[in-house]
N, C-alpha and C positions, 0 to 999 in steps of 0.2 A: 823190338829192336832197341827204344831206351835201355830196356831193363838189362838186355845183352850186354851193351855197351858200358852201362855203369858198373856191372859185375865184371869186365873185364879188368877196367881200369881200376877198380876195389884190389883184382887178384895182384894187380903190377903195381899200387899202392901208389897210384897218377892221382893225386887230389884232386889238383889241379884242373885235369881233363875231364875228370868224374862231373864237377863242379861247371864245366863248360858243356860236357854234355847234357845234366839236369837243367841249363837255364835254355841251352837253345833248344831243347827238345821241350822246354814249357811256351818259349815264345813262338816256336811254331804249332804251340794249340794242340799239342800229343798229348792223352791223357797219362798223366805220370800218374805211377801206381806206389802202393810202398815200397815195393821192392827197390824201385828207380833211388826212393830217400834213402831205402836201412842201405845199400851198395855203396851210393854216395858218401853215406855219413860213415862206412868202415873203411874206407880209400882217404875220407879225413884224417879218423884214426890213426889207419897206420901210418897216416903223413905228420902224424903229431899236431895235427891241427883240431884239439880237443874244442875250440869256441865254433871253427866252422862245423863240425860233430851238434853240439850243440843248439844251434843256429840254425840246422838242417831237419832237426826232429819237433821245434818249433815254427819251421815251417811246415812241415809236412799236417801239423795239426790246422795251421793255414789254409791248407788246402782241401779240408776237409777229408781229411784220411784222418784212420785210427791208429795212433800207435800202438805196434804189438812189444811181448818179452823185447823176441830181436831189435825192435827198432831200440828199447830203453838199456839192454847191453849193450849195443856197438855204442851207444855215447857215455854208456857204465867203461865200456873200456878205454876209448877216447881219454875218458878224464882220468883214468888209471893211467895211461901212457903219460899224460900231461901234468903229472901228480896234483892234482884238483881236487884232494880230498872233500872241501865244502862242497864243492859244486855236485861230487859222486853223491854225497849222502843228500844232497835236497831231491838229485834224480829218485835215490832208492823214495823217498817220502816220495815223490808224485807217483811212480810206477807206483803204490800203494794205494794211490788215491785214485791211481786210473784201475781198481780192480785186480792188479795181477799181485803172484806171491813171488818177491825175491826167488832167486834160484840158484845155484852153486855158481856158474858166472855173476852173476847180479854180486853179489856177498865177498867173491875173491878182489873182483875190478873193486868197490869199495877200498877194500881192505888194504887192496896194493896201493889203490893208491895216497894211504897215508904211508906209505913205508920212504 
């Protein structure tokens, strides 16, 4: 049911409510999954709110989930919408360091976002 909710509010690009549904659906003890974080953190995104993006994949490692690609694109593209070029490329280094290979999203969100 999180996971529903935060994807819908990702699709209607509701940050806000994304971000209300992740905290109450943790304080009532629902085990958030990743999905619940990368929905979250894309609802950021398209809210242009590249720090809560940010903030959101930092927590998610808080919680002892593993970030995947998706979770390190949707805050690859966050900081691409919020033109963050530093912030993009210290992501591309850690998704490197977390095991994964850049990817044609990975590489473009960078890129735009020095433009």
């Amino acid at each position: 049911a999180c996971s529903a909710a935060a994807a819908a509010c990702e699709k209607a690009g509701r940050w806000e409510a994304a971000l209300a549904v992740l905290t109450q659906s943790k304080a009532a003890g629902h085990d958030l999954g990743l999905q619940v974080f990368n929905a979250t953190m894309g609802a950021c995104s398209r809210g242009r709110r590249w720090d809560w993006a940010l903030q959101l994949l930092q927590s998610a490692q808080g919680e002892a989930l593993q970030p995947d690609l998706i979770s390190f694109n949707t805050a690859l593209t966050a900081c691409e919408r919020g033109k963050q070029w530093r912030k993009a490329f210290m992501l591309l280094e850690e998704l490197r360091q977390q095991g994964f290979q850049p990817d044609l999203i990975s590489w473009n969100s960078a890129i735009s976002a020095c433009e």
